[in-house]
C-alpha positions in Angstrom: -8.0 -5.6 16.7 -6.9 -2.7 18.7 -8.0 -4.3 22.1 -6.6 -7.1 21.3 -3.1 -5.9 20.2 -3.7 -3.6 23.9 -4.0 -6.9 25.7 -0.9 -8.4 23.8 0.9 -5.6 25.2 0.3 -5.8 28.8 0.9 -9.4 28.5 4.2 -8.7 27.5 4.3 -6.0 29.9 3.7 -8.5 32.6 6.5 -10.9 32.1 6.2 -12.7 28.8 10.2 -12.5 28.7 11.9 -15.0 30.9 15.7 -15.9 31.2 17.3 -19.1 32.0 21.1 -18.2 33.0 22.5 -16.4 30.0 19.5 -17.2 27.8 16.2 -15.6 27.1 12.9 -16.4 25.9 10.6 -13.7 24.5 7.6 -15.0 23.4 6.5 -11.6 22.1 8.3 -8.7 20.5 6.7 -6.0 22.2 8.1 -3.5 19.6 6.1 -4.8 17.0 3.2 -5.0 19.0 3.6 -1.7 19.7 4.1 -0.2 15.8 0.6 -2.5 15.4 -1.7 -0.3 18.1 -0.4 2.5 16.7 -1.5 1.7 13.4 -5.1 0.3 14.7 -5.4 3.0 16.8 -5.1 5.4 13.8 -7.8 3.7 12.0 -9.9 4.0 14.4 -9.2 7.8 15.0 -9.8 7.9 10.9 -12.6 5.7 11.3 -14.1 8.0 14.0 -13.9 11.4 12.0 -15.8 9.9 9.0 -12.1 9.2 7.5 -11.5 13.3 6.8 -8.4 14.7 8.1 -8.8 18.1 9.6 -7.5 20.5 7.4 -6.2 24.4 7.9 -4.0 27.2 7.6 -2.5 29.6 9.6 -3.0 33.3 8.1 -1.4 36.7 9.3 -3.2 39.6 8.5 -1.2 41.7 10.8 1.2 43.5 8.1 1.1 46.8 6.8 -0.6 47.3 3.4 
């Protein structure tokens, strides 16, 4: 899914939006194709760490006791 919403993207890229005079055709909305590779692309970075998160905390032990 995430190559394929990358090629819907550089099709739109690449002139999916034409005008006629004062009109326009978009046949894509390249927003939403965007907000869906984001989304795929996080699964995939979940999918490649075994779905954990990495998880830590910053500590300062530099203060007077």
């Amino acid at each position: 899914m995430l190559d394929a919403y990358i090629a819907a993207e550089q099709a739109v890229l690449l002139g999916q939006t034409y005008r006629f005079g004062e009109r326009q055709l978009t046949r894509a909305d390249l927003a939403e194709i965007r907000a869906g590779r984001k989304e795929w692309q996080a699964a995939v970075t979940r999918a490649a760490s075994g779905g954990r998160r990495a998880r830590w905390a910053n500590a300062d032990f530099g203060g007077t006791t």
